[in-house]
N, C-alpha and C positions, 0 to 999 in steps of 0.2 A: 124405704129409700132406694133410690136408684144410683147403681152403681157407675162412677165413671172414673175414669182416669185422666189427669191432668199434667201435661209434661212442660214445664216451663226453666230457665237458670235462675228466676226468684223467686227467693224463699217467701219475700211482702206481697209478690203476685198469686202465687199460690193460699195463701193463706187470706186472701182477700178475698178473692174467689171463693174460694169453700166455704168461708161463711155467707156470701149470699147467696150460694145457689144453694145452701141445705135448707134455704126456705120455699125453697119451691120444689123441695124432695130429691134433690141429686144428695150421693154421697161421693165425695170429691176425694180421690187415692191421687195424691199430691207426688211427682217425681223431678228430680233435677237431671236425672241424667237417661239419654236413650238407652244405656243398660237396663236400668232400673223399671223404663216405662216396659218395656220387655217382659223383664220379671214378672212386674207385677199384674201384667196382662196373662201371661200363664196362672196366677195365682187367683184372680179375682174375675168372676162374671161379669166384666164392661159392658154396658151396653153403649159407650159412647167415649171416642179418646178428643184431646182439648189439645194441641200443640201450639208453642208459643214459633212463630214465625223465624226471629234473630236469634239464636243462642249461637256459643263460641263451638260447643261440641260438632253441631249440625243443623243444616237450615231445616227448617220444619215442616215443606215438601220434600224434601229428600229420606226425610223419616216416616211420613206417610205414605210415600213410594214402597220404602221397605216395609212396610205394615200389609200394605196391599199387595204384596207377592206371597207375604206368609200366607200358610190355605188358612193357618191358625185364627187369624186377624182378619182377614179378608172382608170378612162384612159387617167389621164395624166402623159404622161411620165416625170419619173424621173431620173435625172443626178445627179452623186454622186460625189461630187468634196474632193480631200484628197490629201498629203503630201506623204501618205505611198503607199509602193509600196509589201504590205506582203502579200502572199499569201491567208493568213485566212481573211483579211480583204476585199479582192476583191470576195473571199467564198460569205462571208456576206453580199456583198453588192447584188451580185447576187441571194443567197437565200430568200432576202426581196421584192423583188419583182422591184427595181430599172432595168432601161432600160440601164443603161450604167455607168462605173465608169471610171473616169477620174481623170488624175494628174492634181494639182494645178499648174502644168509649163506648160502646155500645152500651145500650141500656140492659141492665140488668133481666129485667123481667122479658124481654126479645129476647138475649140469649139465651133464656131458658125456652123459650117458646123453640128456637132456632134449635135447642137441642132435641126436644119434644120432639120437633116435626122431622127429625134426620132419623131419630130412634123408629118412629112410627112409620116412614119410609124404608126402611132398610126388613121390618116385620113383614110390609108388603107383600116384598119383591120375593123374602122367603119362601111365606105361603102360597104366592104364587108360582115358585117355581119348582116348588113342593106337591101342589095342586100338578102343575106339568106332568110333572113323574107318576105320578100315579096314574093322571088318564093312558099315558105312554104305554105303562106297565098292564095296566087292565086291556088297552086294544092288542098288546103283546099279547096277552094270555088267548085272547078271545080268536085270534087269529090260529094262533097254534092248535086251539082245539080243532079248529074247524078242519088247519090242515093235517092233524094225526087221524083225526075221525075217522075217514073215508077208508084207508086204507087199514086201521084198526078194524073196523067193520067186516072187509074183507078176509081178513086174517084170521077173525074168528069163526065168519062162517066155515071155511073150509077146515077148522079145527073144531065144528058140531060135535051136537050130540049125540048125531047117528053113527059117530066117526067114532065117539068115544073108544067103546071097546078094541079097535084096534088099531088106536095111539102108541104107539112108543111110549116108555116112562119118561124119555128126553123131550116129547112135544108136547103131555103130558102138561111137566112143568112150564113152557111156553105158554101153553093156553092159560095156565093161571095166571102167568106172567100181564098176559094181553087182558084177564079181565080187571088185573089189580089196577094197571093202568086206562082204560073203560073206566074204572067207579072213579076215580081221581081226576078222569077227564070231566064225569060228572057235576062233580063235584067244581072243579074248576070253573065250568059254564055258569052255574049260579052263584057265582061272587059277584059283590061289589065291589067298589072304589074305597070300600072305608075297610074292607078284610085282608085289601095290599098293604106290607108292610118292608120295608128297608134294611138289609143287615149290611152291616159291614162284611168281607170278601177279603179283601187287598187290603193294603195301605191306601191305595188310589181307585179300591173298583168296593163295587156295592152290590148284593145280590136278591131279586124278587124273593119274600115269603110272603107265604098266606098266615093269616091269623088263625087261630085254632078255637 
């Protein structure tokens, strides 16, 4: 079952829904209130939120708004379910940032399609901007090698092994310094795309590793 969350103020609404979408495999986490639809978006793996249009708490672009600022929420698609059919309210729902608005008549088996096609749209745009980062990250790498190279090169020769014997123990350590970094430039040069991998850094920043 696929996990989704449903934010509506009826209880009959909610409950109507969830039983027909668990036939087409959604599992439907029912909420009356935008606290709760919160919650329990911290709690549960969504892959897709359902908001009802008119409720008293908040209209239902304005809660998709705030969903889509959260970094938390951000790329789940959201479906805007309503009664009206007015021009300024499909405006709104589309200037909130919502993936799609839909009528509360709609047929059953479309909105599940409708949900299908947001979920598998939103997979996309991950992978692909997932794919982004890593070509980024690999012509990163591949750039730097080339530019530390040269002048690694150089630094070693004039630290040979004709020189050896009468190094300093302080350049000594340098030249190991310069080889250790040499094999990890090697090493570096024959990576691929699938041996980059993402850490976390910051709160807000991410840092290149290689896979081991």
């Amino acid at each position: 079952m696929i996990d989704i969350v449903h934010l509506d103020d009826s209880k009959f609404i909610l409950k109507a829904y969830r039983g027909r979408l668990s036939q087409y495999g959604y599992n439907c986490h029912c909420v009356l209130t935008v606290e709760e639809c919160f919650e329990k978006l911290q709690s549960v793996d969504a892959k897709c939120v359902l908001i009802d249009y008119e409720m008293p708490e908040m209209e239902g672009p304005d809660v998709a708004r705030m969903l889509k600022l959260d970094k938390r929420f951000r790329n789940i698609p959201i479906l805007i379910l309503t009664s009206s059919e007015k021009r300024e309210s499909l405006l709104k729902a589309i200037y909130s940032g919502a993936d799609d608005f839909i009528n509360k008549e709609i047929d059953i088996e479309i909105l599940a399609c409708k949900i299908n096609a947001s979920i598998r749209h939103t997979e996309l745009l991950e992978k692909a901007a997932e794919l982004e980062r890593f070509v980024t990250a690999n012509a990163m790498v591949t750039t730097y090698c080339h530019e530390i190279r040269n002048p690694l090169t150089i630094a070693l020769c004039m630290l040979g092994q004709k020189h050896e014997n009468f190094l300093p123990a302080k350049y000594k350590s340098t030249k190991d310094a310069l080889i250790r970094i040499s094999e990890v430039l090697k090493r570096l040069e024959k990576i691929s795309t699938v041996e980059i991998n993402f850490e976390s850094y910051d709160e807000d920043l991410q840092m290149v590793s290689i896979k081991k």
